[in-house]
N, C-alpha and C positions, 0 to 999 in steps of 0.2 A: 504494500500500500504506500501510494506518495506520501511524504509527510506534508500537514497542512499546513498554511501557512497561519501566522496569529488571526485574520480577518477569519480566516475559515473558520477556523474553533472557537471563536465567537458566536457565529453563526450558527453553529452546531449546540452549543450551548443553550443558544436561545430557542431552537427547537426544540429539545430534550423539558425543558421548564414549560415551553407552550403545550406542548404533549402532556404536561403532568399536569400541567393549571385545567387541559378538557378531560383528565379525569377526577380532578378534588375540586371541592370548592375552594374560594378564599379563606373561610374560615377554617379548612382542614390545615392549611398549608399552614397557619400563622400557628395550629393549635399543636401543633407537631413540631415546631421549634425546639430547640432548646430551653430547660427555665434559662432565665437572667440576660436571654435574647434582648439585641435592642432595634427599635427602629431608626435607623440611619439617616430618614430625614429628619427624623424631630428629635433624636437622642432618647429617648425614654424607653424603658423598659417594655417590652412586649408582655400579654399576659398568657400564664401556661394555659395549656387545655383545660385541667382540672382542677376545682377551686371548693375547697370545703367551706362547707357555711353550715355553723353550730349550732343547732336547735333546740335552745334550755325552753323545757315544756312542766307545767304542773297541775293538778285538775280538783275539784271540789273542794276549795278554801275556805266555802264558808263564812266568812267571816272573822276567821280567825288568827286579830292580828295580833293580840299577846300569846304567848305561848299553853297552848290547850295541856288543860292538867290532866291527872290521873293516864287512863290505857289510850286516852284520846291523845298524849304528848308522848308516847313511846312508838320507837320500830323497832321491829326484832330482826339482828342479824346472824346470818348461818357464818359459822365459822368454820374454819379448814378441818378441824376434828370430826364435823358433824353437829358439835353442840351448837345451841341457841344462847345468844345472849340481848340482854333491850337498850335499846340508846334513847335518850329523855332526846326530844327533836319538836320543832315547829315554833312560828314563832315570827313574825314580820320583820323584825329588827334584826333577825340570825340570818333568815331568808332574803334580807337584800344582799345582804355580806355575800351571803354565798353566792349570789347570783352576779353581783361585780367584780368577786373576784373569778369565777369560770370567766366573764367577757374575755379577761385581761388576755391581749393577744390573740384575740381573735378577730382581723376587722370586720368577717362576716358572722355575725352573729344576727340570728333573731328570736325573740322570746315568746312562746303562746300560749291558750292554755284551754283545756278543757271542758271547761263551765262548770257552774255552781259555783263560781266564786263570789254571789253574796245567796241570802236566802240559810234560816235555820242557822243563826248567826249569833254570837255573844251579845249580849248587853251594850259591848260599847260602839258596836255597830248597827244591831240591830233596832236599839233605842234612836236610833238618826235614820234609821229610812236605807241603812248600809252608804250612805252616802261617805263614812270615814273608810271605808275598803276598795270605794272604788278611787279615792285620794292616794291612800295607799299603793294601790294595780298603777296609777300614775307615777307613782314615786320610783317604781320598781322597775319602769320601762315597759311593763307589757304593751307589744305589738298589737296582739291580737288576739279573741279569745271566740269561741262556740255558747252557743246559750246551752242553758242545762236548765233541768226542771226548776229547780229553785230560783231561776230567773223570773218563774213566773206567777211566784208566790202574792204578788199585790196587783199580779195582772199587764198587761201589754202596755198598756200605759202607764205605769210606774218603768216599767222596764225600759220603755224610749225615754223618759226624764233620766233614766241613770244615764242612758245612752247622750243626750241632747244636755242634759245639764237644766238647770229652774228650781224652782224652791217647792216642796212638798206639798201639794193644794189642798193637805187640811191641816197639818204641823207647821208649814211656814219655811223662814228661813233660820239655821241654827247658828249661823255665823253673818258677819259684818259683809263679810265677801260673798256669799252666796254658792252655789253650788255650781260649779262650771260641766261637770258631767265626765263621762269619759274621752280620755284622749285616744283610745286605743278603739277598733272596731269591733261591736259585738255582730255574730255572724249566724242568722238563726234562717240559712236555703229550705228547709223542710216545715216552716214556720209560717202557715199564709194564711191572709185575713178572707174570712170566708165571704167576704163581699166581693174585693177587685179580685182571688184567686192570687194575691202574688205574694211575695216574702212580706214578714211586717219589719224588718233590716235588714242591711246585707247581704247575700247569699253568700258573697267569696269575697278574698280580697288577695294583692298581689305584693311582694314585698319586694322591692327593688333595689338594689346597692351596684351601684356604674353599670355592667353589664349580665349582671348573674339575677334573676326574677323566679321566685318561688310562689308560686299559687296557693293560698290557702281557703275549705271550703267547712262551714259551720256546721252542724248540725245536731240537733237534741233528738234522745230516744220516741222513737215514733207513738210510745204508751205513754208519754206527757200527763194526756188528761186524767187516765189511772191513777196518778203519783199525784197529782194538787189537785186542789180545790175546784171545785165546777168554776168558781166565781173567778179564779186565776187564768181560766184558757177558754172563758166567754167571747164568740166571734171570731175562734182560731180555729185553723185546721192542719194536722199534724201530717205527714206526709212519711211514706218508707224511706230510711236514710239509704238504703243500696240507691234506688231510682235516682234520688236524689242527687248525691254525690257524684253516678254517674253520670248526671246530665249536666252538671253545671263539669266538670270534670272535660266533658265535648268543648262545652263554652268557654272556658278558658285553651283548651288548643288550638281554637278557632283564634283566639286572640294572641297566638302564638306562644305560650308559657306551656311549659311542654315539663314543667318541676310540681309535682302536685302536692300537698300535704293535705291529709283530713280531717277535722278535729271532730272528733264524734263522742257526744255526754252519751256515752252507756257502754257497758266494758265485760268483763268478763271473771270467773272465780280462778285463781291459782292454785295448783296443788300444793301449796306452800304459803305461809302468811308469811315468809323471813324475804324481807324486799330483794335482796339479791341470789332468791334463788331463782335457779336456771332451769327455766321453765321450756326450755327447749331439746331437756334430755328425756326420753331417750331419743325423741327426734322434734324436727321441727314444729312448735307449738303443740308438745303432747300433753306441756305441765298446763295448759289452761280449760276451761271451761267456760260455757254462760254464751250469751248472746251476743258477744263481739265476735265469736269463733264464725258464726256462719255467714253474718257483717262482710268480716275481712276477705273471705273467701268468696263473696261475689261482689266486691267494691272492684272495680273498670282497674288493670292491671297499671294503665296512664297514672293510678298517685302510685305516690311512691312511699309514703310513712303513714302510718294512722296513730293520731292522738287521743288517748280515751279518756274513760272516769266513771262515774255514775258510781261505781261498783265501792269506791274506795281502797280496791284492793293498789297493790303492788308489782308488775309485773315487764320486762321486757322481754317479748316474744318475737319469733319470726313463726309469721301465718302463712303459708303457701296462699299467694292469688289467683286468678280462675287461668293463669298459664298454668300454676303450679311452679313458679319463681316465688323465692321466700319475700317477704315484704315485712319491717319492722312494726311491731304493736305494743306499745307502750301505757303505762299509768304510772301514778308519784305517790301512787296513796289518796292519805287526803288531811287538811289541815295543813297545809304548807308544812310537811315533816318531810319530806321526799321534792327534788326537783332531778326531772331526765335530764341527759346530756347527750344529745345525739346529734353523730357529725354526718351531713349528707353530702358526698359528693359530687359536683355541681362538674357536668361535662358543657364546656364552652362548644364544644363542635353540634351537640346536637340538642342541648339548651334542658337536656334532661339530668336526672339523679342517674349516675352509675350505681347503680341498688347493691350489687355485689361489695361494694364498697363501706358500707352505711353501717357504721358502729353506733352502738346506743348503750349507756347503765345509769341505775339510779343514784344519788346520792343522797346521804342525809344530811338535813340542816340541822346541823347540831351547836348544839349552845356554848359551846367552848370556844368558838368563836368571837371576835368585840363585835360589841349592837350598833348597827348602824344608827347615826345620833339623830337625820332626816327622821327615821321612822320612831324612835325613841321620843323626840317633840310632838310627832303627831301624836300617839298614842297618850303621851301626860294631857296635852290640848282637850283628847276628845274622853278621857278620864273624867278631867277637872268636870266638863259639863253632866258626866254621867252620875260622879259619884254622890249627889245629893237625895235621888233614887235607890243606885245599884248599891249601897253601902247599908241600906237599912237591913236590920237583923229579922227573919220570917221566920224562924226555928231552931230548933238544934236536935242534932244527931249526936247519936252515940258511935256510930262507925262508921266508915266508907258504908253509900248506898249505891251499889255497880251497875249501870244498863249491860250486863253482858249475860249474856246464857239464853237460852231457848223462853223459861220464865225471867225475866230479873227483878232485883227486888227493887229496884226503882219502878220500873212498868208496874208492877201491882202497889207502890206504893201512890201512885198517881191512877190506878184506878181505883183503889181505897177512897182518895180524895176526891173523885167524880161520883164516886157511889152516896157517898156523906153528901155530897154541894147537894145531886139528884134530888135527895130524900128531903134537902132545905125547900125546894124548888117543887116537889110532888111529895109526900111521905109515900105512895104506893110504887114509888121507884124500886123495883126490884134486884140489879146487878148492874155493873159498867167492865166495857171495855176498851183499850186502850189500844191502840196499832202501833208495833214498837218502832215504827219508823218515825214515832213521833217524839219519843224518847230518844232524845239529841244527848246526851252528857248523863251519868252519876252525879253524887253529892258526895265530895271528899269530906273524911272526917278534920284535915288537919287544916290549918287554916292558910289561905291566900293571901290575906292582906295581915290586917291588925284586928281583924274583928274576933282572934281568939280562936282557937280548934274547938269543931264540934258547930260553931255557927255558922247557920248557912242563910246568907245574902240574896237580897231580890235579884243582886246579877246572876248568881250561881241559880238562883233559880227559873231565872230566863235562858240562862245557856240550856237546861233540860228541857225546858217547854218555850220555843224562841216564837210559835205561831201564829197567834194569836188567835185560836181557834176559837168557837164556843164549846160549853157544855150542852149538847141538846139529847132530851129525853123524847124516844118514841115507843109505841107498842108493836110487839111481833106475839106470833103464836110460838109453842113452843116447837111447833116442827121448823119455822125459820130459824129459831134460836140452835136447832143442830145442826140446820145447812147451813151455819153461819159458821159454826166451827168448822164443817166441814170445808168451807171454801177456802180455811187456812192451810188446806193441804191439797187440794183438786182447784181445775179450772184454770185458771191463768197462775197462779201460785203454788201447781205440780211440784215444778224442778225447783222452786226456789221459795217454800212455804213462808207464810208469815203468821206467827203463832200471836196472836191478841194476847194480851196482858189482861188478867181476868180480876177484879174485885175476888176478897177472900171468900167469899158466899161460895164461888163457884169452882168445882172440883173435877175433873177429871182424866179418864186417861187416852195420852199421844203414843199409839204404836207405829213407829219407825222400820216395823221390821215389813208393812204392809203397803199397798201401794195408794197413790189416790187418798179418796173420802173416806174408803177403809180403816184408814189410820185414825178418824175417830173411835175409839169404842164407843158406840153409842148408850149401852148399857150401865157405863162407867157417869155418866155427866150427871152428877148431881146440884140442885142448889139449896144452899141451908141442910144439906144433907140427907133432902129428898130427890127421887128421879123428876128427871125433867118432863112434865104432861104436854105432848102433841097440840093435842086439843087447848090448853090454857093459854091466856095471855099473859104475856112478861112485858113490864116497861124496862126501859134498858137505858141506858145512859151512854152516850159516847161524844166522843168531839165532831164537828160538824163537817170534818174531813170522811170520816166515816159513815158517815149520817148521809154524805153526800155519793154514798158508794164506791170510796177511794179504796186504793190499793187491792181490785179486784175483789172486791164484796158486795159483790152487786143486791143482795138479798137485805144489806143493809141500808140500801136508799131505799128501798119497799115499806117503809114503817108508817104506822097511821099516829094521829093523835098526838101531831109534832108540838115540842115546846121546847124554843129556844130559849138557853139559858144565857148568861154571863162566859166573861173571859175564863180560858182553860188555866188558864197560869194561878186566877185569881184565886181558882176555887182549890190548889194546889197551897197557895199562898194562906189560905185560911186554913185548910185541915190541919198545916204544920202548926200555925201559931195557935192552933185551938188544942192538937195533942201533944207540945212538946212545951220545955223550957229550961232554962240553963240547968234547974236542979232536977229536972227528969226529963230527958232528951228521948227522945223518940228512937226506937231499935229498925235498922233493917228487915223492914220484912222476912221471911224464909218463905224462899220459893219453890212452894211445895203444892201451889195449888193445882199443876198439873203432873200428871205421872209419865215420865218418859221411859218407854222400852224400846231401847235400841240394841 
């Protein structure tokens, strides 16, 4: 071969690049550099192909910006031997810390979060309308969050003033400055008003930093109106989060954001409650369970992470998506004790997550940490206004009173308290039931502030009952009063029973070994320690959550002969101060009113 000359193999040069420029795009070529490449004509640094951006996520806060006491302020972790041990965690002032310092060095960071972060809320948020939490969610950076059911606790229109900011239209304004609202977008696509058909906020939203855009799309558990109040999801219509997600999922890669993340309020159970266990052994998402599992697995393969909650559990999983590509599924818990960390890597060439890439684990906010002094001001700020209520003394205890167990002896000690209001309100009031989902917190014996161990405060007793429900008394026969119990184990509450908290009248036994409505014994229910008559009528007492057919009891909104009573909390509030007092404190229940064979 001649040798060429230098014009020649220029020439040649520049065919060989014109040949490969009509096989790649431009952005292949650039994304295939070298890191630390520069551009020649302007000096600056080219940027690699792949570009991680850090995804600190956390779900069902609640409310809760001082640090939640008792088993509400502990995680349990698995350690290398197998044993368990609990770490005291949660806490707003730990939880920023923790949260600025993961930023550090990251410059692609964004923060999201799950929903429920106000709603069933402490005293010193829930006494302002939660408007000190979502101050807070401002303080802390949140980008962006999903509505969850407890957004919808005072209804759509409370929940766009959180969103829109304005003074509370029957409490007012609680400060000089007024309520500016949030900075961050609530995201509620499965959420539409049953007039126009459309979202009642946001459906998605897109997070942008120079060149790298991550899609994010909202959505609350499609059973909503099961879990609150009729009067909360009045003029709403709830929508399947699969449909959903993948429709708006279309609409953002129409819009060319090809990065998807889901945040979805409803989640799944762990085969383990110790936050970093590896719910992925022995294979992919085997340690999980619940309603996120079947979620994840027909959620449009285009997102790329899913953000959960509802559940309150603990978990990072990979769920196989309808390829059967593993896809991360995450929760923090709940109470800000847990925040994820997950790094998704961002491919510049084709604008999507390299999913193979995508590491995720929880961490705890642990208190050994310094308080961040922004959240420490707010939190004395929104004290000072509380504490002239939240400090009065309603009772005293002799010991811890635990919402934990199948019975707990708080749930019966608060239906004690509804049975006693009932009888103020009717004397032919017969029993009361309680839905332990309404039982937010125990009563610690030892004391929080200065008020002394063994007293327990109007705040402590608002973190147990944050509702503001009523008492309402109706009549059932007593054949609904056994499909009542039964429906705590059949029907929509099969897989995931919800055992009522029963006034002490009422007695008897949950077999576990059976399946369904079976699991009543029906022979076993007695009240006052006779059998229960079919044929007779029982007035009953319950909070107006229940009354309204909540939490799948449907048999419960069926009641005739309605009498709404006074505040739930109030009538809590009176039984203590009428059976208890510094020199005889009231004992924890023993919860024994039901018999469990497991």
């Amino acid at each position: 071969m001649p040798a060429m000359s230098q014009q020649q193999r220029h020439r040649r040069m520049y065919r060989l690049v014109a040949a490969a420029a009509g096989l790649a795009t431009v952005g292949a070529l650039a994304a295939a550099l070298p890191a630390g490449a520069h551009d020649s004509k302007h000096g600056k640094p080219l940027p690699s192909r792949y570009q991680d951006v850090q995804l600190l996520s956390f779900n069902d806060l609640h409310g809760n910006l001082e640090p939640p006491s008792g088993s509400s302020g502990r995680v349990t972790e698995l350690q290398a031997d197998g044993t368990t041990k609990t770490i005291d965690a949660g806490g707003v002032e730990y939880l920023a810390t923790h949260l600025r310092e993961a930023r550090k060095g990251n410059a692609y960071s964004v923060t999201a979060a799950g929903g429920d972060m106000v709603g069933a809320s402490p005293l010193i948020s829930g006494l302002f309308h939660d408007e000190p939490t979502i101050e807070a969610l401002n303080k802390l950076d949140l980008d962006v969050t999903s509505v969850g059911n407890h957004e919808f606790d005072e209804g759509a229109r409370e929940l766009a003033r959180l969103q829109n900011g304005g003074c509370h239209p029957t409490a007012g304004c609680y400060t000089d400055e007024g309520f500016a609202g949030a900075d961050f977008p609530y995201l509620a696509a499965n959420v539409l008003d049953e007039k126009t058909g459309k979202p009642i906020l946001k459906p998605y939203w897109v997070w942008k930093k120079r060149d790298v855009k991550v899609g994010f799309i909202g959505v609350t558990l499609e059973d909503t109106p099961g879990v609150v109040s009729a009067e909360g999801v009045k003029g709403l219509k709830f929508k399947d989060e699969v449909e959903t997600i993948n429709k708006y999922a279309r609409v953002l890669q129409q819009q060319g954001v090809k990065s998807i993340v889901a945040l979805i309020h409803e989640g799944g159970a762990p085969a383990s409650g110790a936050y970093n266990y590896n719910c992925d052994s022995p294979g992919a998402g085997d340690g999980i369970s619940g309603p996120i599992v079947d979620i994840a697995k027909n959620i449009s393969p285009s997102v790329d992470a899913l953000v959960t909650g509802h559940t309150h559990a603990a978990y990072v999983c990979t769920v196989p998506d309808p390829s059967g590509k593993p896809r991360m599924v995450t929760s923090a818990a709940s109470f800000g004790r847990l925040y994820t960390d997950t790094t998704l890597t961002y491919d510049r060439f084709t604008g999507d997550i390299a999913r193979t890439a995508v590491k995720s684990a929880n961490h705890v906010v642990t208190r050994t940490v310094p308080k961040a002094p922004d959240m420490t001001e707010l939190i004395s700020r929104w004290n000072t206004l509380a504490a002239p209520i939240g400090n009065r003394a309603i009772g005293y205890i002799s010991a811890d009173v635990p919402n934990t167990g199948t019975e707990s002896p708080m749930g019966d000690l608060i239906a004690d308290a509804q049975l006693a209001y009932g009888k103020e309100l009717d004397p032919e009031t017969d029993l009361a039931l309680m839905n332990p989902g309404g039982v937010r917190a125990g009563l610690t014996y030892a004391a929080k502030g200065t008020e002394g161990d063994g007293v327990v405060t109007y705040a402590e007793g608002f973190t147990v009952q944050p509702f503001s429900n009523t008492v309402n008394l109706q009549d059932f026969t007593g054949a609904q009063l056994l499909k009542v119990l039964q429906e705590q184990v059949s029907g929509s509450n099969t897989a995931s029973p919800k055992v009522l908290q029963p006034s002490a009248n009422l007695t008897y036994t949950l077999d576990l070994t059976k399946t369904g409505a079976e699991r009543i014994v029906l022979d076993s229910v007695k009240l006052n320690g006779t059998a229960v008559d079919p044929a007779a009528t029982y007035r009953i007492a319950t909070n107006s959550f229940l009354a309204g057919g909540g939490d799948g009891f449907t048999t419960l909104g069926q009641g005739t002969n309605d009498l709404v009573g006074g505040d739930d909390l109030a009538a809590l509030v009176e039984y203590l101060t009428a059976n208890s007092s510094a020199g005889s404190p009231i004992a924890p229940p023993v919860a024994n009113r039901i018999t469990v064979v497991s």
